[in-house]
C-alpha positions in Angstrom: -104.0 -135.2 51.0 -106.8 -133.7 49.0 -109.1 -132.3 51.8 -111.7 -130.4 50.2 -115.4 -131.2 50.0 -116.5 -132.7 46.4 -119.9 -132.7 45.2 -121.8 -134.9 44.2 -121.7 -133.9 40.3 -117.8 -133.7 41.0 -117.4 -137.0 42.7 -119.3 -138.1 39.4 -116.6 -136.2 37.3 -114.0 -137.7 38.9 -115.0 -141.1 38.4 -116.5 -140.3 34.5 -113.2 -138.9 33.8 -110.8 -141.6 35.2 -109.0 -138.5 37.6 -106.4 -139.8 39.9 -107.5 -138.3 43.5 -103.7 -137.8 43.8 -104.0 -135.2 41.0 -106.3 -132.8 42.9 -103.7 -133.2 45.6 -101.0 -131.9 43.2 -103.5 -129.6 41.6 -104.2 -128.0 45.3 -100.2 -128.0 45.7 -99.0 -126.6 42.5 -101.7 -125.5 40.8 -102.4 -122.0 39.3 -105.5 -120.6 40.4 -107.8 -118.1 38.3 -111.0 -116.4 39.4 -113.7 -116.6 37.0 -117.1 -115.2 38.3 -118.2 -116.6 41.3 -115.3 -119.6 41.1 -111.9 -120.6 41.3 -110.7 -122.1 38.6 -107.2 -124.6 39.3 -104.9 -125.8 36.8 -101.7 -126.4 35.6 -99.9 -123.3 33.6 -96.0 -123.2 32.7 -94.6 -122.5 36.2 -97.1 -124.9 38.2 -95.6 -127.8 35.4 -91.7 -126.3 36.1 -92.6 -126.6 39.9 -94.1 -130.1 39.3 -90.9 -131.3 37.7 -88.7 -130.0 40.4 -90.8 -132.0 43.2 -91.0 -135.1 41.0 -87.0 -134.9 40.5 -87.3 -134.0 36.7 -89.0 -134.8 33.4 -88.7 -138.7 33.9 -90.7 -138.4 37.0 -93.1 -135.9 35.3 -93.5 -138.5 32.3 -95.8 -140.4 35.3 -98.9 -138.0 35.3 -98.4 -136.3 32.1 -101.4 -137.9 30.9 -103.4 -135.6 33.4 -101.5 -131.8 33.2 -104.7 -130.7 31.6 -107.0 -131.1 34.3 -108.6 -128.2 35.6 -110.7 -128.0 39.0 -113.8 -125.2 39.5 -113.9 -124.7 43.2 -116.8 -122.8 44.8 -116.7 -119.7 47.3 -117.3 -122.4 50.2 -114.5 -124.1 49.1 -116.4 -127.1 47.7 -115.1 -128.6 44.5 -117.8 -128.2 41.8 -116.7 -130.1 39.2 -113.3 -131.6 37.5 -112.3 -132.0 34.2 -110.3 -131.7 30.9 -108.9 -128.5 29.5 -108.8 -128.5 25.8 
């Protein structure tokens, strides 16, 4: 279960956006993580998608939340979420 603390803007996000909670959980799983000034920034790259499909049994299970492999999550130096969204 997703256990880190959203703010307010994110919780916002997450709602705007129509963002499964159950992604972030994958996202903190599987997710690739890159560090871009003072935040983290989590997503899904090539291997995190390769590791996804493993755990969901293959490609039919990964059909299921292809529609969000291109969220991203910033997360702060507290370990906050800042905000969620889509990568283009």
């Amino acid at each position: 279960m997703f256990n880190q603390e959203l703010t307010r803007h994110a919780s916002r996000r997450i709602q705007q956006r129509a963002i499964p909670v159950f992604i972030l959980d994958l996202l903190e799983r599987f997710g690739a993580e890159q560090r871009q000034g003072k935040s983290d920034h989590i997503f899904f790259d090539k291997c995190s998608v390769r590791r996804l499909k493993q755990h969901f049994g293959g490609s039919r299970g990964l059909r299921i939340i292809e529609p969000w492999l291109n969220i991203y999550v910033v997360m702060g130096d507290d370990g906050s979420v800042i905000t969620v969204g889509h990568r283009r």
